[in-house]
C-alpha positions as CSV (number, residue, x, y, z in Angstrom):
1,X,-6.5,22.3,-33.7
2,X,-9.5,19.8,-34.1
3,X,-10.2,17.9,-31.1
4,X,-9.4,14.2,-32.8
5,X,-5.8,15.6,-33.7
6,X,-5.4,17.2,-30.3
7,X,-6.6,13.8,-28.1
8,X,-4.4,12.0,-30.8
9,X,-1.6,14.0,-30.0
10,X,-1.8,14.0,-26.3
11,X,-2.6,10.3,-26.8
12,X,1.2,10.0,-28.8
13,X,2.7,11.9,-26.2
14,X,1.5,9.6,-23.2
15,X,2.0,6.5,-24.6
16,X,5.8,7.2,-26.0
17,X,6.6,8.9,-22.8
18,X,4.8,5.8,-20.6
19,X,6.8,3.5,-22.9
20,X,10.1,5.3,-22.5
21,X,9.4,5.0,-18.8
22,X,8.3,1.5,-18.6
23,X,11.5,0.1,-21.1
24,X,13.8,1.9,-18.6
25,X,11.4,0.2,-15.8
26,X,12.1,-3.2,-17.1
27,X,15.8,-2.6,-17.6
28,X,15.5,-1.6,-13.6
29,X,13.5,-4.7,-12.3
30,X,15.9,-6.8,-14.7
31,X,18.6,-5.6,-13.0
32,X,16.9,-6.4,-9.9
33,X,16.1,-9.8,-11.1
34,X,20.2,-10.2,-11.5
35,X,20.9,-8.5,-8.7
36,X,18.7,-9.2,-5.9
37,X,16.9,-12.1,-7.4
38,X,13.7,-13.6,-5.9
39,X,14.6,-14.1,-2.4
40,X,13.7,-12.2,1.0
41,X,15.7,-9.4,0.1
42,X,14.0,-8.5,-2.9
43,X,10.5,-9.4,-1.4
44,X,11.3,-7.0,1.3
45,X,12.5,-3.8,-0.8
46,X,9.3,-4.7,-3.0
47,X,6.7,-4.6,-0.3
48,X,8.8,-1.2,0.7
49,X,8.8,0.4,-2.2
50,X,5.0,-0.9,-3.1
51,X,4.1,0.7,0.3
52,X,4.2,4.6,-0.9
53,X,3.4,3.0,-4.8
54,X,-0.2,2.3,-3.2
55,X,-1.0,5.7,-1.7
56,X,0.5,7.4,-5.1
57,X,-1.6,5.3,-7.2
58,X,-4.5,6.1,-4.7
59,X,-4.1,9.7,-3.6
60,X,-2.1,11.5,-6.4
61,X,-2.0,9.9,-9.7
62,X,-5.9,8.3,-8.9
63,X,-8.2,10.3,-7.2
64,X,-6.4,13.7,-7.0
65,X,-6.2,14.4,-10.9
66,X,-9.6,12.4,-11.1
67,X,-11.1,15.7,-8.3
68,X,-8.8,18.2,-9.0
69,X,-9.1,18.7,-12.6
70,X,-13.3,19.0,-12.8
71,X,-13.0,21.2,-9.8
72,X,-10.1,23.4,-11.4
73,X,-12.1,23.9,-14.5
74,X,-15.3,25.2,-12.8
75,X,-13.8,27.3,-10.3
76,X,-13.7,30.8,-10.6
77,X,-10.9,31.6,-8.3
78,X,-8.1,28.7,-9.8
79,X,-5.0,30.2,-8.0
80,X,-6.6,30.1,-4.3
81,X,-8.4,27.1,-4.9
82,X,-5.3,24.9,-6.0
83,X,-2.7,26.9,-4.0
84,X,-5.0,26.2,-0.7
85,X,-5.2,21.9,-2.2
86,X,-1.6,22.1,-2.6
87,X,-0.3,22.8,0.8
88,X,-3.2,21.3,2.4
89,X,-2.5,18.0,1.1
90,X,1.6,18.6,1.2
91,X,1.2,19.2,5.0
92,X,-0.8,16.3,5.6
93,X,1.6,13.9,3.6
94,X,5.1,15.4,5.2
95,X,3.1,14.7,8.4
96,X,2.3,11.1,7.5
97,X,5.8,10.1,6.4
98,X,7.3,11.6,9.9
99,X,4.6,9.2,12.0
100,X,5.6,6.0,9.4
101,X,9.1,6.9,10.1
102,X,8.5,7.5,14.0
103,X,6.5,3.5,13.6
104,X,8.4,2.2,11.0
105,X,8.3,-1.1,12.3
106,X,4.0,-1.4,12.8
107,X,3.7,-0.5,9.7
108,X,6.1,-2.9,8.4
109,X,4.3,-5.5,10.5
110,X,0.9,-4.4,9.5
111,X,1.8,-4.4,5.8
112,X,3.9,-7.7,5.2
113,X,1.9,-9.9,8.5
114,X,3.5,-13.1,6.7
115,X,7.1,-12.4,7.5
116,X,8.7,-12.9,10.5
117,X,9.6,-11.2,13.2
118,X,13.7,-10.7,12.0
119,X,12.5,-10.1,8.5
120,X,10.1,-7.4,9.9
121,X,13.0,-5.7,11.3
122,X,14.8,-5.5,8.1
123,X,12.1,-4.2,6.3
124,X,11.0,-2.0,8.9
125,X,14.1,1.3,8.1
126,X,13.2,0.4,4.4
127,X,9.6,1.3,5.0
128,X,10.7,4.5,6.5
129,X,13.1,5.2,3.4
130,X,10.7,4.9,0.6
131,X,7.7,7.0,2.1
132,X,9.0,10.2,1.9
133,X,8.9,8.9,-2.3
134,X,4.8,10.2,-1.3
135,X,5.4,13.3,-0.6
136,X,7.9,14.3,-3.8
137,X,5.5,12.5,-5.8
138,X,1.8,14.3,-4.7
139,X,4.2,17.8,-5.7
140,X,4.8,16.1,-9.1
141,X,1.1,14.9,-9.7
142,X,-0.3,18.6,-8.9
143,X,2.1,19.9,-10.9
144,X,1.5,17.6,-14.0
145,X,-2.2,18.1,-13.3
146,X,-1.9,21.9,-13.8
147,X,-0.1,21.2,-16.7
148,X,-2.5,18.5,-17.9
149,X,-5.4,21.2,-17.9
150,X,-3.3,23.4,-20.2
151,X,-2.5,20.2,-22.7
152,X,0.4,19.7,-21.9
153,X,1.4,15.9,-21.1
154,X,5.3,15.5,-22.1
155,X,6.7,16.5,-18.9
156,X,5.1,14.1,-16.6
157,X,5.0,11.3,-19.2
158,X,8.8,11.5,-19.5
159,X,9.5,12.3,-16.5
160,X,8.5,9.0,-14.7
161,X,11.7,7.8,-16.7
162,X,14.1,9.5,-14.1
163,X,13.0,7.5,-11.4
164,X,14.0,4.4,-12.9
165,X,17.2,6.0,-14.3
166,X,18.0,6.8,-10.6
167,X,17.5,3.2,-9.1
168,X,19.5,1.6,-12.1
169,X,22.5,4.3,-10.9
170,X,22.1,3.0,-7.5
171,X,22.4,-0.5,-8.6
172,X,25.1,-0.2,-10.5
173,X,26.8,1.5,-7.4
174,X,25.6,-1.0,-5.2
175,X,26.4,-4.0,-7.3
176,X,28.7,-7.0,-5.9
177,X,27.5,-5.3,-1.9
178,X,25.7,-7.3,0.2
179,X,22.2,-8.0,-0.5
180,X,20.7,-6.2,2.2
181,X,22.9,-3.2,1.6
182,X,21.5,-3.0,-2.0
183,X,18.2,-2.7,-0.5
184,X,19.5,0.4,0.8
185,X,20.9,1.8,-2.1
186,X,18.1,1.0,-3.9
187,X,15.8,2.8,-1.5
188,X,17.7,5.9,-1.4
189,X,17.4,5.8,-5.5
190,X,13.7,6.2,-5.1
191,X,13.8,9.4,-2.9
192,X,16.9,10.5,-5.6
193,X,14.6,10.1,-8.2
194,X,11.4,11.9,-6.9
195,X,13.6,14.9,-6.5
196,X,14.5,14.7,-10.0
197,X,10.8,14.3,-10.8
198,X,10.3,17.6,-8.3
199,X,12.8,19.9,-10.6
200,X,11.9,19.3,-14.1
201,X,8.0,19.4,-13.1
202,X,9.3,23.0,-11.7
203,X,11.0,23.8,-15.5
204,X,8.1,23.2,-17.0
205,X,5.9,25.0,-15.2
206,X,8.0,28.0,-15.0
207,X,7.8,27.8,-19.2
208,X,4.0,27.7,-19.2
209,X,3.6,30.8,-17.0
210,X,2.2,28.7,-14.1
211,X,3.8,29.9,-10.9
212,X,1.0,32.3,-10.1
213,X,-0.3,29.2,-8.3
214,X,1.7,29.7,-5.1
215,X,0.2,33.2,-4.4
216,X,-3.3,34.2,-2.7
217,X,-3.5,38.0,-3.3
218,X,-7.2,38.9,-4.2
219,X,-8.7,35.8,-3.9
220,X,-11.3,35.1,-0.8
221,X,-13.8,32.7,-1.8
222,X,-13.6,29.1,-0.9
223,X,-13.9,26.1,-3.3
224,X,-11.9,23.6,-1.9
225,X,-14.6,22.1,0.2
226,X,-16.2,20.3,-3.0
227,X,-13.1,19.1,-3.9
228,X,-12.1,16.9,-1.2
229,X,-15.7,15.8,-1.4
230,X,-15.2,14.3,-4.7
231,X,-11.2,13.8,-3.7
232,X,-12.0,11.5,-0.5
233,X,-14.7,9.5,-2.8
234,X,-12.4,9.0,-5.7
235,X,-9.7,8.1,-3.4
236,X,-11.8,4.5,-3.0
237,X,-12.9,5.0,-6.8
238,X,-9.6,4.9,-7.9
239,X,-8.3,2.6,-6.0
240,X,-9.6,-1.2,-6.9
241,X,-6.5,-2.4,-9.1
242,X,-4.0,-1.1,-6.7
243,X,-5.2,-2.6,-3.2
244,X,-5.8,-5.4,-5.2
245,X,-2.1,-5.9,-5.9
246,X,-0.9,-4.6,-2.8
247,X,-3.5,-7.9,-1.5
248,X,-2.0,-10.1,-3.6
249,X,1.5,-8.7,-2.2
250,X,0.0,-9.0,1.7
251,X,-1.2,-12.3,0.9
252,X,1.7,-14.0,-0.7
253,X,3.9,-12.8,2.0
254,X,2.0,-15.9,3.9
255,X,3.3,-18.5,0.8
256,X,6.6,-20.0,0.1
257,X,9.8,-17.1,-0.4
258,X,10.0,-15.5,-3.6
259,X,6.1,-15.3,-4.0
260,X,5.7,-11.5,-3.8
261,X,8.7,-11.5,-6.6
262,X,6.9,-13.4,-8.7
263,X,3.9,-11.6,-8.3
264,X,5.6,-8.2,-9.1
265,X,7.6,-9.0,-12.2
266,X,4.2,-10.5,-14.0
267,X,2.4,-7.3,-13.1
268,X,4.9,-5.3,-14.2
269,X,4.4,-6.7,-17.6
270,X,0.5,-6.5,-17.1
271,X,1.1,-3.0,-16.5
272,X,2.7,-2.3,-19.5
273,X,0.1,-2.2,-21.9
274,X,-2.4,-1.0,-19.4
275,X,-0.4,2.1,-19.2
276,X,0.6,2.5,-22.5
277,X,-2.9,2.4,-24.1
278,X,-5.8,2.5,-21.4
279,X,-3.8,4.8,-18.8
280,X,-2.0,7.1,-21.3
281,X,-6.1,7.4,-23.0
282,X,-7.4,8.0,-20.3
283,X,-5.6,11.0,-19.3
284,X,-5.3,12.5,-22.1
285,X,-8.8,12.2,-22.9
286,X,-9.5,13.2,-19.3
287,X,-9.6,17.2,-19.6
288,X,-11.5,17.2,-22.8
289,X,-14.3,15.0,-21.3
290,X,-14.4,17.4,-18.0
291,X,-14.5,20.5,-20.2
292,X,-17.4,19.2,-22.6
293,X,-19.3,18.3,-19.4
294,X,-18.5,21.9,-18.0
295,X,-20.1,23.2,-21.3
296,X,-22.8,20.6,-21.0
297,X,-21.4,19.4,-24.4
298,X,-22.0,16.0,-23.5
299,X,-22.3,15.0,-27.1
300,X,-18.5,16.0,-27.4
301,X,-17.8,13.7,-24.8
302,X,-19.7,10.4,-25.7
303,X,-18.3,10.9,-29.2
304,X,-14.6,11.0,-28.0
305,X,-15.6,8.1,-25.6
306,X,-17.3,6.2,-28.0
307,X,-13.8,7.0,-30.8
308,X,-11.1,6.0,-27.6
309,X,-13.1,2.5,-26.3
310,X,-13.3,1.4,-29.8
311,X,-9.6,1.7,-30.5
312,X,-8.7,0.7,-27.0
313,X,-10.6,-2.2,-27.5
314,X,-8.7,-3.4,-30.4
315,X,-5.3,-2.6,-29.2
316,X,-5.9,-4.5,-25.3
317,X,-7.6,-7.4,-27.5
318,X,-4.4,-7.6,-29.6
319,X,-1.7,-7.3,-26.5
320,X,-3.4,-10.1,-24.1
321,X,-3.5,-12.3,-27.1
322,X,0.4,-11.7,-27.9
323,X,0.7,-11.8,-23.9
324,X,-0.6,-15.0,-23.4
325,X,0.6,-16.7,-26.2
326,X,4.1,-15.4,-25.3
327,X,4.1,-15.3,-22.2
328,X,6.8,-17.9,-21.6
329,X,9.2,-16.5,-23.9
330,X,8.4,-12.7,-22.4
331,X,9.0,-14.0,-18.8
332,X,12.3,-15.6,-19.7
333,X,13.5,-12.8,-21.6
334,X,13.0,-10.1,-19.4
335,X,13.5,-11.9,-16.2
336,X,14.6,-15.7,-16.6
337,X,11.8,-16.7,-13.7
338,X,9.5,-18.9,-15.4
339,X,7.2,-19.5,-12.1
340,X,6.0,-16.3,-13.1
341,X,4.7,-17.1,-16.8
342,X,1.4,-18.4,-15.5
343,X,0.9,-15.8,-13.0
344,X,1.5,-12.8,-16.0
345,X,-1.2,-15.2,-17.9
346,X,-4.1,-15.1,-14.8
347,X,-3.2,-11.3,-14.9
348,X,-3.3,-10.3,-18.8
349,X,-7.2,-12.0,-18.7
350,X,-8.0,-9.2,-16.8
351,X,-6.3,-6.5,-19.1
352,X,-9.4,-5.4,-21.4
353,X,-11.9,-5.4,-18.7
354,X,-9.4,-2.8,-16.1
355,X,-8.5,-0.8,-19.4
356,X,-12.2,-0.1,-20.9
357,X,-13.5,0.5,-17.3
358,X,-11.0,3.2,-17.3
359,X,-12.3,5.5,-19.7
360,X,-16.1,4.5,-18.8
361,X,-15.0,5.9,-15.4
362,X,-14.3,8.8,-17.0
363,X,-17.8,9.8,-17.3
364,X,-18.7,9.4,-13.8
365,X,-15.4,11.6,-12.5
366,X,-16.2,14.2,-15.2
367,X,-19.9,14.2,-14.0
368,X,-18.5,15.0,-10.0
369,X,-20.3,11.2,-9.2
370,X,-17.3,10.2,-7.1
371,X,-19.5,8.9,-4.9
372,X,-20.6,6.3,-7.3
373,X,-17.5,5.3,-8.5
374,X,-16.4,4.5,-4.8
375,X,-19.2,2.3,-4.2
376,X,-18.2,0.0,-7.4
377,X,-14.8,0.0,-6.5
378,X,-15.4,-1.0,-2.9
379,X,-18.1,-3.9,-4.5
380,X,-15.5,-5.1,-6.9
381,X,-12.4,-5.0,-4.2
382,X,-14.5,-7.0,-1.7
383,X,-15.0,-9.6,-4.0
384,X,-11.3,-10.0,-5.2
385,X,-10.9,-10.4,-1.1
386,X,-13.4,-13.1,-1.4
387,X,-11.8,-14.5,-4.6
388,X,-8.4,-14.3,-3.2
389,X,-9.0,-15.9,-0.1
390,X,-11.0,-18.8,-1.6
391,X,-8.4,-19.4,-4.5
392,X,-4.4,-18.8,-2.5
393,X,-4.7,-22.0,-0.9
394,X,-5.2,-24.4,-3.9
395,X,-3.5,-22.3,-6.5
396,X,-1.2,-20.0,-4.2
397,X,0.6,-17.1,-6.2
398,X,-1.3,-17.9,-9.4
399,X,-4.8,-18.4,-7.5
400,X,-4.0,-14.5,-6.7
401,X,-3.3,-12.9,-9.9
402,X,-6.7,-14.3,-11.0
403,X,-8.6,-13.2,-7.8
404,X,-7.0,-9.9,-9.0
405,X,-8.6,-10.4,-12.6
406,X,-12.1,-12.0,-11.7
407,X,-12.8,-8.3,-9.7
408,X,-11.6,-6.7,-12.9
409,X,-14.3,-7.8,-14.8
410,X,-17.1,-7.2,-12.1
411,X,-15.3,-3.4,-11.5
412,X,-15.9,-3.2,-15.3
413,X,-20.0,-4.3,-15.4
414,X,-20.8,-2.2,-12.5
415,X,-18.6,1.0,-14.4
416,X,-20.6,0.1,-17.4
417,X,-23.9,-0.1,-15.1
418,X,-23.4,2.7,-13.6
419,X,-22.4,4.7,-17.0
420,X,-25.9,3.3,-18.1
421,X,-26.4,0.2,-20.3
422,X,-28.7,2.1,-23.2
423,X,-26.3,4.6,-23.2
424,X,-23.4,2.0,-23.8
425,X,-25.3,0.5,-26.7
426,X,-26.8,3.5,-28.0
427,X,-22.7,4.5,-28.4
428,X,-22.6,1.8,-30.2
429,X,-25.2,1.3,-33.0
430,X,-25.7,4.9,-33.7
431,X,-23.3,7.3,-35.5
432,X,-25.2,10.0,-34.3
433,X,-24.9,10.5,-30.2
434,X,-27.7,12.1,-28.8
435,X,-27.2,14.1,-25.4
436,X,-28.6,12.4,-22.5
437,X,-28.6,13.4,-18.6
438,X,-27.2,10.5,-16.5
């Protein structure tokens, strides 16, 4: 199988599997919407459930896959190397989630400093509830990456699905309850549905003659130590768009009730394109990338780079157009709060500038420049700090969402910078890609 029809394919399978997930996503969060509404109940579960969302998006589907899978491929001794990462990394996380449950209230505090001191208490259990989602959820992600490396994407694309499918079951017990209660169900939906993610991750890699990873017999050398090299550097490299939200969530939580709902629901429609097309590129285009580099077919890699921006580029172009011209009648029908329609506008500017620098990123992960990538993404979140702070107080919730976007486009000119600017325009004008060292 050619290499176009395979990223195509892995490309299909990503993007149909990230839809399936996100429609069932948006039949949760409008559920929510009905629900909950936008009040301090909802704004609490959300800042809960975001919570263990940030160190996912940081640690396991961000900078884990982004270390794990270069260091995988060149290692000689792949069932000690990921078996020792794997309960390494487990340990630490079960750890973590027994010292937020043990202070579930500083972290509450620490997280949401806006609310008050009652509303901190009722957050505080929920805090403790959804963590142990960060645990289930690292197992998943080293799963998927193993799977990943062997091409094979439709288990973890899919598979996101159940999570949702769990927290609409745990509405639809909890419905006509009190709204606090719900926040309960709810948060017990999340831990129901990382279980789920847990077993069918196990199925699959049962079927593709995986579960040799869990054993050390005849392997001594150690490799892990240039893993979390790269792995604590691509935890900050991977992070910008994520503590950027969870900002925007911390600093709403100082504005008028409902902000951090209306926040939410209009990146939750940013995200769906995002994911569709620049996340489900990205990692399917991932392990070929880090496998042409191992090779030092780099070549290979530009050329599927150069093939994936070009056709990213169109497709983002074409969704924050429709986005933005739409955005009222999106807003309204998925969740009927139209304080959110400008707020889903500030955030879909930002779309093609987060997407591209995605794959560009690529490159420099591939490469084992971790490093470089977590000085840009510290540059670019220190300015949407700067931006945020200068714009909440004229434009609140809205003054956010384009902080959010402004460091977007500065993450994506230092990516590009750092991926090297002739190289960029060489990809460009030439049909013929010449290998360069960068």
């Amino acid at each position: 199988m050619s290499n176009k029809i395979k990223l195509f394919k892995s490309v299909f399978t990503n993007s149909s599997g990230i839809l399936v997930s996100r429609i069932t996503g948006f039949i949760r969060d409008l559920m929510t919407a009905s629900i909950l509404g936008a009040n301090i109940y909802s704004d609490i579960f959300f800042i809960a459930f975001k919570f263990p969302n940030l160190f996912r998006s940081i640690f396991a589907d961000g900078a884990f896959t982004q270390a794990f899978i270069p260091s995988y491929a060149k290692s000689k001794f792949k069932i000690r190397f990921s078996s020792i990462i794997f309960l390494q990394i487990l340990a630490f996380l079960l750890v973590l989630s027994l010292v937020v449950t043990a202070f579930s209230h500083l972290f509450a505090k620490a997280f949401a400093i806006g609310f008050s001191k009652e509303t901190v208490d009722l957050a505080a259990p929920l805090f403790a509830i959804n963590f142990y989602y960060l645990p289930l959820i690292f197992i998943v992600t080293f799963m998927g990456a193993l799977l990943q490396y062997k091409h094979h994407f439709a288990t973890t694309a899919y598979s996101t699905a159940l999570l949702n499918l769990s927290m609409i079951a745990s509405l639809i017990i909890a419905k006509g309850l009190e709204q606090y209660t719900i926040t309960f169900y709810l948060s017990f939906g999340v831990i129901a549905g990382g279980i789920l993610q847990v077993l069918v991750h196990i199925l699959a890699i049962r079927r593709a003659n995986l579960g040799k990873v869990f054993t050390f017999r005849n392997h001594k050398k150690k490799e892990e130590n240039r893993f979390y090299k790269n792995f604590f550097a691509a935890t900050l490299g991977s992070s910008t768009m994520h503590i950027s939200a969870f900002i925007d969530t911390w600093l709403a939580s100082f504005l008028v009730s409902g902000s951090i709902s209306y926040l939410y629901y209009a990146n939750r429609v940013f995200q769906l394109p995002l994911a569709i097309f620049a996340i489900a590129t990205s990692i399917a285009l991932f392990p070929m990338i880090a496998k042409a580099i191992k090779n030092k077919d780099e070549n290979q890699a530009l050329k599927l780079m150069k093939k994936s921006s070009l056709v990213l580029f169109l497709v983002l172009s074409f969704s924050t157009f429709i986005g933005i011209v739409f955005s009222d009648f999106i807003i309204w029908l998925l969740f009927d709060t139209q304080n959110t329609s400008l707020i889903l506008v500030l955030y879909l500017i930002g779309l093609l500038p987060f997407g591209l620098a995605k794959i560009f990123s690529l490159w420099l992960y591939a490469k084992e420049q971790q490093i470089i990538t977590a000085k840009i993404s510290a540059i670019s979140l220190v300015w949407n700090i700067i931006f945020s702070l200068i714009l909440i107080v004229p434009y609140e919730a809205a003054g956010l969402a384009f902080a959010s976007t402004l460091s977007g486009f500065i993450l994506f000119y230092l990516t590009i910078k750092a991926f090297g600017f002739d190289k960029f325009i060489a990809m460009f004008k030439s049909n013929s890609i010449k290998s360069s060292k960068n």
